[in-house]
Phi, psi and omega in degrees: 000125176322125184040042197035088168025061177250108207278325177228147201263048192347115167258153198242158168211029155205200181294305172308316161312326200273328209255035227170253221319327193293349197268344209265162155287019202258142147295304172249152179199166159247148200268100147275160164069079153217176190230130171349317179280002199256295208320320181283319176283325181301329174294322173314296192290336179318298209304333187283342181248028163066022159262167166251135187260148187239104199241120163289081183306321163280344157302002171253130183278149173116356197207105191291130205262081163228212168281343172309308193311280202304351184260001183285298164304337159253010156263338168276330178270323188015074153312170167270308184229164181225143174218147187218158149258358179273103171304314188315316222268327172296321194274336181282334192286307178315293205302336176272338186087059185223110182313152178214145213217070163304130194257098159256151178250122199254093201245328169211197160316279221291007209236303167276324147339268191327328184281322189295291185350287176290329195282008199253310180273342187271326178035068156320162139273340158220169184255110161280092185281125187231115002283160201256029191246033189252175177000146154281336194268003156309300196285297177334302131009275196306289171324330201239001157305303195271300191077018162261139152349123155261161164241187149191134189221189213058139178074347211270107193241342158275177148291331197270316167332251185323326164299296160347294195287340175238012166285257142040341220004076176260181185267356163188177220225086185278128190209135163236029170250112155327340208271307170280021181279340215231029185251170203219128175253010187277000000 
């Protein structure tokens, strides 16, 4: 089961967030906005209080987002997942054994065309779909096209937001408003 059935994925972008997610029942979450210097004690304390990082590989500052950066990032860090837009950082994340999270932005055709593409050479374990407030007959599209797992975040500002997407099926929900981090899908 995708992320041990955990519906929604906290994306946290500060500290406060951070010091919440280690007190929480979330396993898993994402680190966006963090700086290079950071990064070894937050993994540190994740691993210690039994969660999993989800590291937003273009969101770190101080560290240029190619394969050098990922090969960096699973020997100083050994994230659980890496999500990117970045092909190099997906195929390199794979070669490390680090779930990789192709992160695509679904703004038209041609946006989606260009994502079946890349996902066709990066062949991620999951698809992040952004926005995730988009069509359900998208994600479906996507889902049964691709046969990889979606997540989908951006936008998503309701419970109905989240129900939609997973009536849909994706397998969670990347959010970084809190306020839906505590919906419950049983």
């Amino acid at each position: 089961m995708a992320f041990n059935g955990q519906k929604i994925i906290p994306a946290i972008r500060n500290m406060k967030d951070f010091e919440t997610i280690l007190k929480s029942d979330f396993e898993y979450f994402i680190l966006l906005d963090s700086h290079i210097n950071q990064l070894k004690s937050i993994s540190e304390y994740a691993k210690k209080a039994g969660k999993k990082l989800l590291l937003h590989g273009d969101l770190i500052h101080g560290l240029k987002n190619d394969e050098y950066a990922t090969q960096f990032i699973a020997q100083e860090f050994k994230p659980a997942g890496l999500i990117s837009t970045k092909s190099q950082m997906i195929t390199m994340a794979k070669k490390k054994g680090i779930m990789a999270v192709q992160r695509l932005f679904l703004i038209d055709t041609t946006a989606l065309e260009a994502g079946y593409k890349l996902i066709e050479k990066t062949k991620p374990d999951y698809i992040e779909i952004l926005p995730g407030v988009i069509p359900a007959r998208i994600i479906k599209e996507v889902s049964e096209k691709t046969g990889i797992p979606i997540l989908a975040g951006g936008l998503i500002n309701t419970k109905e937001d989240i129900e939609i997407a997973l009536n849909a099926g994706v397998v969670a929900i990347t959010t970084s408003k809190k306020e839906l981090w505590i919906y419950d899908s049983k």
